[in-house]
C-alpha positions as a Markdown table, in Angstrom:
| # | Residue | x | y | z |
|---|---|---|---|---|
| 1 | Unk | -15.4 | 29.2 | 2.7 |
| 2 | Unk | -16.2 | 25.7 | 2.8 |
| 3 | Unk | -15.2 | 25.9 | -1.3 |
| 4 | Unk | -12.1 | 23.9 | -2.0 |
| 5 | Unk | -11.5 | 25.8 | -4.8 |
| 6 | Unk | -12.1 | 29.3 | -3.3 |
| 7 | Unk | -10.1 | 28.2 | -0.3 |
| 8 | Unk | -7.3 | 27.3 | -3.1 |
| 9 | Unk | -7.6 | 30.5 | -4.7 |
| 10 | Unk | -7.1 | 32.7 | -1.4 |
| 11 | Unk | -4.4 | 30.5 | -0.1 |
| 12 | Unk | -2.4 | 31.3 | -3.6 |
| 13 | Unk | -3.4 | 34.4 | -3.3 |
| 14 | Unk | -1.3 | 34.9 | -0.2 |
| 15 | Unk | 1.5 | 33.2 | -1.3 |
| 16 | Unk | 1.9 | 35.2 | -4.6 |
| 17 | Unk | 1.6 | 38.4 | -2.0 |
| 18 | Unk | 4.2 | 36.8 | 0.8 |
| 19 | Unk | 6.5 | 35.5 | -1.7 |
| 20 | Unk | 7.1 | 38.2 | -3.6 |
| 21 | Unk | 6.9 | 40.8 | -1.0 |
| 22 | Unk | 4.0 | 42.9 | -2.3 |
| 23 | Unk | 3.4 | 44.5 | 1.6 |
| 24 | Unk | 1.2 | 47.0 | -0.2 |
| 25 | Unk | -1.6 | 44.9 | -2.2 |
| 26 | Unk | -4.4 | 42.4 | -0.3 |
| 27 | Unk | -5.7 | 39.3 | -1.6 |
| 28 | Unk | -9.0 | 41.2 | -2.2 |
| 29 | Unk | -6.7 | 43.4 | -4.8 |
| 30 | Unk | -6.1 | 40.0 | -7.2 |
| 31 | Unk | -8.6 | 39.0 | -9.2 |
| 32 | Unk | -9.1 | 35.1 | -9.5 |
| 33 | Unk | -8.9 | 35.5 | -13.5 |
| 34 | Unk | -6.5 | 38.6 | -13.5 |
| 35 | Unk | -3.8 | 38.4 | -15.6 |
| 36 | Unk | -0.7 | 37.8 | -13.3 |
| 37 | Unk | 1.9 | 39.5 | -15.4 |
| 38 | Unk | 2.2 | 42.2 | -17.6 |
| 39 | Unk | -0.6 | 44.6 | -17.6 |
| 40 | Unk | -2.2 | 42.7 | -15.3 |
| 41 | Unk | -0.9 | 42.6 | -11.8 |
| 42 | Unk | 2.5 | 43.5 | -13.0 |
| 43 | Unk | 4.7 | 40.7 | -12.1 |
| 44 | Unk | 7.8 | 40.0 | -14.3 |
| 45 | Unk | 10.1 | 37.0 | -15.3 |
| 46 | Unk | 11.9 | 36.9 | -11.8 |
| 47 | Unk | 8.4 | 36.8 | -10.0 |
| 48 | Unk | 7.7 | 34.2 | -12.0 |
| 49 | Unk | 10.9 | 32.3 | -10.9 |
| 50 | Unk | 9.9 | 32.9 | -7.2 |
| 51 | Unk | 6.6 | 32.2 | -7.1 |
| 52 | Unk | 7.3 | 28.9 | -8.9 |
| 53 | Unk | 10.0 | 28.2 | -6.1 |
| 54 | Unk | 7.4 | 29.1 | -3.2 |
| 55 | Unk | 4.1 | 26.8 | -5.3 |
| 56 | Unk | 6.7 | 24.2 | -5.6 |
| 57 | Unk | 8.0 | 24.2 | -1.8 |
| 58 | Unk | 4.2 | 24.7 | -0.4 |
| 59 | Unk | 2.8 | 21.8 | -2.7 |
| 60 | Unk | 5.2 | 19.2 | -3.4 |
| 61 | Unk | 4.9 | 19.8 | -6.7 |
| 62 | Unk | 7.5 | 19.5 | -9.4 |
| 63 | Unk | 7.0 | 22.8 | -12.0 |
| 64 | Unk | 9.0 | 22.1 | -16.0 |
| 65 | Unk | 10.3 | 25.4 | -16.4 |
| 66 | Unk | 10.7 | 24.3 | -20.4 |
| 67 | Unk | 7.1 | 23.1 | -21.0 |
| 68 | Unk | 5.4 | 25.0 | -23.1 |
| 69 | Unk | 2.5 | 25.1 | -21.3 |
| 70 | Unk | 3.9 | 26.3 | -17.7 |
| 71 | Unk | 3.6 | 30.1 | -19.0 |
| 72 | Unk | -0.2 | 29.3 | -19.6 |
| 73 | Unk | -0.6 | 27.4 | -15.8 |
| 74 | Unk | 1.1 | 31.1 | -14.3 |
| 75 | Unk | -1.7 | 33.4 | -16.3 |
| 76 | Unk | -3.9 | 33.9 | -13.1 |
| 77 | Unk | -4.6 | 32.6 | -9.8 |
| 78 | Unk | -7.4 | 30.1 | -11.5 |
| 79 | Unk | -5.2 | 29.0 | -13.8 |
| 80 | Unk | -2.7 | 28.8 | -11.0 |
| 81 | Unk | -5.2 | 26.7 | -8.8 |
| 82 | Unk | -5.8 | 24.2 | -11.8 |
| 83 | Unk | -2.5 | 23.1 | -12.0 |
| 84 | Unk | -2.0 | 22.9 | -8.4 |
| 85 | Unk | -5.0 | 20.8 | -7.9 |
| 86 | Unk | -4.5 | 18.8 | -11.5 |
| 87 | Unk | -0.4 | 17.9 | -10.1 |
| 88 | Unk | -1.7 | 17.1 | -6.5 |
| 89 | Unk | -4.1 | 14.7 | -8.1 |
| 90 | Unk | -1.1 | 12.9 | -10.5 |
């Protein structure tokens, strides 16, 4: 998995599953372009809240809670990865 980007996508991957506790779902289980909340894997507002906590702490990366476009960067895991990789780059 020499990918950067597949590599980026499994290491988020585990981090939505360890920070949020979900014991009983693998990374195999998430779909890179799965929706992350709602219908999709289910997570709600307070997910959100923790999972932005946890990107921020393993990143360095500083998440605006009140832009508009932070709902669209939490959609998936690729979406997810994007943002990571687009703030790491800043």
């Amino acid at each position: 998995m020499s990918d950067p980007t597949s590599a980026l996508h499994l290491e988020i991957k585990e981090l939505i599953i360890e920070a949020l506790g979900l014991e009983d779902i693998s990374v195999q289980d998430i779909g890179n372009e799965q929706t992350l909340f709602g219908e999709g894997l289910g997570l709600d507002s307070v997910d959100a809240l923790e999972l932005g906590l946890a990107i921020q702490k393993r990143y360095g990366i500083k998440i605006d809670a009140d832009a508009k476009d932070t709902r669209d960067h939490f959609s998936s895991v690729a979406s997810l990865a994007a943002f990571v990789t687009a703030k790491q780059a800043a």
